[in-house]
C-alpha positions in Angstrom: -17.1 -36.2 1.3 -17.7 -33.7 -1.3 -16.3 -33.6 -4.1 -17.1 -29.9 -5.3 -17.6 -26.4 -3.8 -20.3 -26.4 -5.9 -22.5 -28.9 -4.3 -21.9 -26.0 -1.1 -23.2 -23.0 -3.1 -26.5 -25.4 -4.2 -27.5 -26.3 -1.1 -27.1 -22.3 0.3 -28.7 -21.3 -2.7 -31.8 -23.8 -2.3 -31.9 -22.8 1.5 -32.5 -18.9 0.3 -34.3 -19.9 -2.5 -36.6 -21.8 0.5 -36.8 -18.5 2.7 -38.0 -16.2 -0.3 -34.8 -14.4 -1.3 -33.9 -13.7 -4.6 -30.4 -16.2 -5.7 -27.7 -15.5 -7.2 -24.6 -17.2 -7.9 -21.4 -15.9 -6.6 -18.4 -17.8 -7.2 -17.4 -21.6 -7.4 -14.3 -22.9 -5.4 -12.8 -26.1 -7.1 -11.3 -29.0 -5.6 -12.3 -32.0 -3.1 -13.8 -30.7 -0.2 -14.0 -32.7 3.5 -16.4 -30.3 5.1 -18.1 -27.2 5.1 -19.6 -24.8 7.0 -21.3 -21.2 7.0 -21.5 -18.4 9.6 -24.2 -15.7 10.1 -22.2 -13.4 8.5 -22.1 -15.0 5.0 -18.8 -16.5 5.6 -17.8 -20.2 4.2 -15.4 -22.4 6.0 -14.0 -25.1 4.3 -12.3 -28.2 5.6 -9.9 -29.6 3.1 -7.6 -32.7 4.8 -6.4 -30.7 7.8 -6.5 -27.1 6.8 -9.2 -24.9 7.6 -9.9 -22.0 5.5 -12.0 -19.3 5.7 -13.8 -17.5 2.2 -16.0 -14.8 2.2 -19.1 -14.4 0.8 -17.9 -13.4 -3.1 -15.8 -17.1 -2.7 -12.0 -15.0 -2.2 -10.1 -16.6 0.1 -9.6 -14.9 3.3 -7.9 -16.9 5.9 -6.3 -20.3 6.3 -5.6 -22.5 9.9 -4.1 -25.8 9.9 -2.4 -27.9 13.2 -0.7 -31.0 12.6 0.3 -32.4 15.7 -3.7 -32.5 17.3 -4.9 -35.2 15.2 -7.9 -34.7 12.5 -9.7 -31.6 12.3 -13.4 -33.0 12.2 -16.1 -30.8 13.6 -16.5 -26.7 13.0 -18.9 -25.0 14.5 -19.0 -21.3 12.9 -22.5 -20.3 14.6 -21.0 -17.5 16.7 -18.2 -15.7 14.2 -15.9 -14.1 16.4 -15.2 -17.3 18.2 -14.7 -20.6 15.4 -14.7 -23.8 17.6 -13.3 -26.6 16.2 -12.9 -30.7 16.7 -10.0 -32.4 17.4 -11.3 -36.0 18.5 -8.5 -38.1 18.4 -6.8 -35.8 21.3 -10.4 -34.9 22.9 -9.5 -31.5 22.2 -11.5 -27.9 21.3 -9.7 -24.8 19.4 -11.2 -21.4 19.6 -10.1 -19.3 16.9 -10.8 -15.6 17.6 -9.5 -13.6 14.9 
């Protein structure tokens, strides 16, 4: 578990730092964090107990999901940004999320 958004923005910023862009540091979103992801276009989603939510790449808060009666929320896979797959293993269960 993470403890800190900021641990997120390290490890983005050591990947560009890797791939020869310059870095710079954009914003810091506090509190305990379950899981993170990024998509292609920049965008972070963040898994805090069962609600998703989406920030965008300046760390303003764009969108929020959350479903209670499917169990634990615990995979996201943001790799194609128009369609957000998510986890739902106690219930064997996929979401798409499309907007």
């Amino acid at each position: 578990m993470i403890k800190h958004a900021r641990l997120l923005f390290f490890f983005w910023l050591s990947v560009l730092s890797c791939s020869g862009q310059a870095i710079k540091w954009t914003a810091t979103i506090p509190g305990p964090i379950n899981y993170f992801t990024t998509d292609p276009l920049g965008n972070s989603y963040i898994l805090r107990g069962n609600e998703l939510a989406q920030y965008d790449s300046l760390g303003i808060k764009k969108l929020s999901y959350g479903q209670r009666n499917l169990g634990s929320l615990r995979g996201i896979d943001a790799s194609n940004p128009m369609k957000i797959l998510l986890l739902y293993p106690d219930f064997a269960r996929l979401e798409i999320l499309d907007s």
